[in-house]
N, C-alpha and C positions, 0 to 999 in steps of 0.2 A: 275548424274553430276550436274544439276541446283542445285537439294537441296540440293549437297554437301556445293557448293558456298555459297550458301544464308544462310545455318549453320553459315557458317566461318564468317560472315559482323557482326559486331557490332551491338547493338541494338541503339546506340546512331544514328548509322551512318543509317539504315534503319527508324530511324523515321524523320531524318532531308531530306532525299529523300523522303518517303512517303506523308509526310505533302505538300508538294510540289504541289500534284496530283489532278484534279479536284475528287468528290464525286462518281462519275459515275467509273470511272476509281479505283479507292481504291476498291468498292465494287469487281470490278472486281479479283481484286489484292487477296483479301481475300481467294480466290479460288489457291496458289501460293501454301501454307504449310500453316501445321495446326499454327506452331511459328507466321507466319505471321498475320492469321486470328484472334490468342489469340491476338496480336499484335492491331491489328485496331482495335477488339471490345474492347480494356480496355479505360477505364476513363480516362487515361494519356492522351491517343493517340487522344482520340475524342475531349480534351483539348488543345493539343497542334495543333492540325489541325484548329481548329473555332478559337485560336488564331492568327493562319499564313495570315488564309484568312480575311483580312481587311483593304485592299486596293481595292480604284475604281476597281480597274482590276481585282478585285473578285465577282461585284456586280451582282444582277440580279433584275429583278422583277417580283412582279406577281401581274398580274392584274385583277383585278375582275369586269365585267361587267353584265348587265341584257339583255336580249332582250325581244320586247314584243310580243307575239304569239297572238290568237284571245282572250284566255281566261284565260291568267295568262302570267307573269314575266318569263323567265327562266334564274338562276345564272349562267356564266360560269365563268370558272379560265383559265387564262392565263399565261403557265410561259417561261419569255424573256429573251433572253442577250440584251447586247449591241453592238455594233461595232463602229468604230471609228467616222463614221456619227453622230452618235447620234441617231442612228437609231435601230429597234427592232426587234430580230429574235425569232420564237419559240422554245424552246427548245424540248418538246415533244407535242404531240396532245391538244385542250382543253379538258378542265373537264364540263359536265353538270354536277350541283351538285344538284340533282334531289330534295332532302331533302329539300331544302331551295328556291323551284318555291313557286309563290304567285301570287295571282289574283286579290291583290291591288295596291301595291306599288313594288318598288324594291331600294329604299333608304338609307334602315334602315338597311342595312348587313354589318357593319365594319369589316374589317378587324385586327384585331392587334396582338403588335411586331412588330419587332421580337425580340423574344429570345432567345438567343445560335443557333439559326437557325432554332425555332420553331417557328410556326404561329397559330393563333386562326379564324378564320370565324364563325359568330355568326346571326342569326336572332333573338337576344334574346330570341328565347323560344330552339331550337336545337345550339347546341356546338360543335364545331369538333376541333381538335385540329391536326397539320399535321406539317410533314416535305416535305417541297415542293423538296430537293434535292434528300432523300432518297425514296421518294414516302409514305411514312407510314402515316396513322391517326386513331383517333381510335376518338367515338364518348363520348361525355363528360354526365355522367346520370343527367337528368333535376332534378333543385332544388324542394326540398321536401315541400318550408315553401310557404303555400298558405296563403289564408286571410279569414275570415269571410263568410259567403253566405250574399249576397245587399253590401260586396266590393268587389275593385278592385284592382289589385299589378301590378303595371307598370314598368317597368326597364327604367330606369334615365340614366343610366350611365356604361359601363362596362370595366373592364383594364385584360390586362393578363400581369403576370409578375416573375421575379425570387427572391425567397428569401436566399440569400447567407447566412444568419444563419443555418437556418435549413437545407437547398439544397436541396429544393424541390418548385417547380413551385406552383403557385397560380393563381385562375382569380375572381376578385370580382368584385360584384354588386351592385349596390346603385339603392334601390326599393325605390318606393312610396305605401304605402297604406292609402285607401279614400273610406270612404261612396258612393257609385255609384247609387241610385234609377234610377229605367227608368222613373220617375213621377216626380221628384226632382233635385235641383241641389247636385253638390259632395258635402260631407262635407269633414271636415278638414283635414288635409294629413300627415300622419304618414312615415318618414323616415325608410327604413329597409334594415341594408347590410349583406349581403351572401358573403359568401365566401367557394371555390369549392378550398379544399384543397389537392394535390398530395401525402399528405406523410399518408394520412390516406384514402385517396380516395371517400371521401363524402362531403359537406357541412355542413355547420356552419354558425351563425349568430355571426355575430358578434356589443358590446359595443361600442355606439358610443354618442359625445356631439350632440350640433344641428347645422345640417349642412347646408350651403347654400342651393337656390335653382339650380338644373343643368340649365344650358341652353344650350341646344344640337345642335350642329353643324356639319358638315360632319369632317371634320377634326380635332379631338381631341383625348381623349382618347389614350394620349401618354405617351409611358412607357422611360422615360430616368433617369437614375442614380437609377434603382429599384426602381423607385417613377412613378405611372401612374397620368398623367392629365386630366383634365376634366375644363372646362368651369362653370362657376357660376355665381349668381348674389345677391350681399348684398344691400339694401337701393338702387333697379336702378344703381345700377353699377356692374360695369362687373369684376371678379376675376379670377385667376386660383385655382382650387379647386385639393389638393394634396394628394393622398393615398400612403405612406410606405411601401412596400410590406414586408420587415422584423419586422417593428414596429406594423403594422396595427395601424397607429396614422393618423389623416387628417391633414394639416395644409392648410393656404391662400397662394399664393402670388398673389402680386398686378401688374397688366400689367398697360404698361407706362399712364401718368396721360392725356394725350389726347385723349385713347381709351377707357379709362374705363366707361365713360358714354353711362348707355344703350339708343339709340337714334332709335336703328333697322336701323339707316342707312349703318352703317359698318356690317360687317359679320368678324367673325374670326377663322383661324387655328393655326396650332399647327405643328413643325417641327423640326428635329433638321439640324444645318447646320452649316458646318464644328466644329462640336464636341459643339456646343453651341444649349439650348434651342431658340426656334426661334418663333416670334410672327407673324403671315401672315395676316395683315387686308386689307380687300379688300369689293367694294361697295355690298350692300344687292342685290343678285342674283335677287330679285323679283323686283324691281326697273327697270324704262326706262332705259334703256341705255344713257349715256351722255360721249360721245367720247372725247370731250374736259375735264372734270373734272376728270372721274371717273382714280381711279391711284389705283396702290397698293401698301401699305407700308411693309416693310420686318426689322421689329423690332428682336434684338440679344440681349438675356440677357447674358452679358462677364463675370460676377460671379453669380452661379447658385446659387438661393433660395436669392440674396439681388434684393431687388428691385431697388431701383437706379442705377442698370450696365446694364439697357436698356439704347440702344441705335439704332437710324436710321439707319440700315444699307444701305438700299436702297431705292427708290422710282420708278416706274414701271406702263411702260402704256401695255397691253395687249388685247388682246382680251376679248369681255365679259365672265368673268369667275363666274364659278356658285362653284366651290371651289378649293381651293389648295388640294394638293393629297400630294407629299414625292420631297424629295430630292435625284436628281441623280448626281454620280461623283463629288457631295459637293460644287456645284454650278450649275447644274441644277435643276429648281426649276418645276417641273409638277404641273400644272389644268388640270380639266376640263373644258372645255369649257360647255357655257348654250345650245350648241347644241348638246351636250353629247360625244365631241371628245377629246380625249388627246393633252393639248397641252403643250409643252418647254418653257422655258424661262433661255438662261445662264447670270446668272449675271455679268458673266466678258467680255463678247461679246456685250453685249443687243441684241443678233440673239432670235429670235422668232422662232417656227415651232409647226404646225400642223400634228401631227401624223395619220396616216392609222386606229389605234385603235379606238373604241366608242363603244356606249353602248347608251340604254334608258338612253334620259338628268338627270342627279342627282342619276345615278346607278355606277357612277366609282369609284373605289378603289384603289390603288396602295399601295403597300406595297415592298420598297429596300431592299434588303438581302442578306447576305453573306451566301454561302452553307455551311451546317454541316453536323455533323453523328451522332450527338444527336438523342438518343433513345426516342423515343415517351414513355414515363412517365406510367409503366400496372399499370392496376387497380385489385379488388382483385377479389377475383374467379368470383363472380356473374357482376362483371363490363365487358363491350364489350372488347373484344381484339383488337389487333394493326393490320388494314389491308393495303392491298397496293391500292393505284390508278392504 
């Protein structure tokens, strides 16, 4: 009787209900008729659903923090909603993500994305790539191109991103390699970018002019208009350093003429807010604290890639923030605090809050996203398969 019904319904008319449905719920669904299931697994389907969901009230996040044990870091993942507080609920259990414990630091793990509702978590040497909706990741094979024996190869820099020509995902890196003696100092430093390509499932180097040097900050590394950003520095000044992910071409853009002098006393991120690239300068985390001066500026580039449509958008006093993290509901703007706690700030309120959430100070990550049903990207026979969390 049901699958008579559900025969008889339109396919126009079961995709514009479908789309409708949280992620969790569809999966469910799939289990209804097999029409159904050919239904949500096609390309159309998983299109027109990651297009629906793209309003606040689809948002989620996930948050990534460290804790410190006696003898190492341990990563976990946190994935949240919201509610109308502004407050944070779990959605399923945390994740220890065993792979990526450290017994130095816990820093250096960015998160990026999202794209099409996939995410990357990286400690530069292991890659995972996941759908935090679907649960699926599969791990990413480490790149092949070492250096010399007496060098070194550092990762600089790293983006994950879509290439709408080809249509197939990309994550590239911008390596340094340098003479390293343990007797001597480094020699000169050789530029090297990799690129971990999906539609062939390996790596490749890739032709490139000469590029800035990075200068790495927690908050960077953002992928908006299939172009990843990255912070740089020409002649002591400060730039945004730009990779194509269809072109694989680099280009500059120049951040407003007040901030681009490297002084180390500003620190800066990277955000987008309300559909515009977004400039976050705020005082050097390492710095006293100075309750009367220190502010945060909230810079809005209105035409992307001209440099002159920066503009002020705001100025902001907070708490000591050790970095910007993402943007929630398109005017809340998340840090962390130097005490390693998540804190709010809505720009249309000037309300403040401190969140329940932390982590070891300078271990926070946040990454906003709208749920999808994007397939985690297989690799070819010999590459690791697609597992669940």
């Amino acid at each position: 009787m049901v699958n008579g019904i559900i025969k008889k319904l339109g396919e126009d008319l079961v995709n514009n209900v479908l789309v409708r449905f949280p992620v969790k719920s569809i999966i469910r669904l799939k289990c209804i008729s097999k029409r159904w299931y050919t239904l949500i697994q096609s390309t159309t389907f998983i299109h027109l659903h990651l297009n629906y969901q793209t309003t606040i009230q689809h948002e989620f996040i996930l948050f990534k923090h460290s804790i410190k044990e006696p003898n190492e870091f341990i990563s976990i993942l946190s994935f949240l909603s919201g509610d109308d507080d502004d407050g944070f609920n779990p959605l399923f259990p945390d994740i220890n993500v065993t792979s990526m414990s450290s017994n130095f630091n816990a820093t250096f793990y960015p998160l990026l994305g999202p794209c099409h509702g996939l995410i990357v978590l990286t400690d530069l040497t292991t890659i995972i790539i996941f759908n935090p909706a679907t649960r699926n990741f599969r791990l990413i094979p480490p790149s092949p191109f070492g250096c010399p024996q007496g060098f070194h190869r550092s990762v600089e820099g790293i983006g994950f991103g879509f290439d709408s020509i080809s249509k197939y995902y990309k994550i590239v890196r911008i390596c340094e390699v340098f003479w390293n003696p343990w007797d001597d100092y480094p020699g000169p430093k050789e530029t090297k970018i990799d690129v971990y390509d999906f539609s062939i499932d390996c790596w490749r180097e890739v032709e490139h002019v000469n590029l800035p040097l990075i200068y790495w900050v927690p908050c960077a590394e953002m992928l908006y208009n299939e172009v990843v950003h990255w912070f740089a520095t020409i002649d002591m000044s400060m730039i945004i350093l730009c990779f194509d992910m269809c072109t694989e071409i680099f280009r500059n853009i120049n951040i407003p003429d007040v901030c681009n002098n490297l002084t180390h006393k500003q620190y800066y991120g990277l955000v987008i807010l309300r559909g515009c690239l977004t400039l976050i300068s705020y005082p050097n985390p390492i710095s006293p604290t100075d309750p009367i001066n220190d502010k945060v500026h909230v810079w809005v580039m209105e035409v992307y890639g001209v440099s002159k449509s920066w503009i002020l958008q705001s100025t902001i006093r907070v708490v000591p923030v050790e970095s910007p993290l993402d943007v929630w509901k398109n005017s809340i703007l998340l840090f962390q605090s130097k005490n390693g706690h998540l804190i709010s700030y809505d720009i249309n309120s000037n309300e403040e809050k401190e969140h329940i959430l932390h982590g070891s100070p300078g271990s926070l990550s946040v990454i906003v996203y709208q749920e999808g049903l994007t397939s985690i990207p297989p690799g070819s026979q010999n590459s690791s398969k697609a597992h669940n969390f």
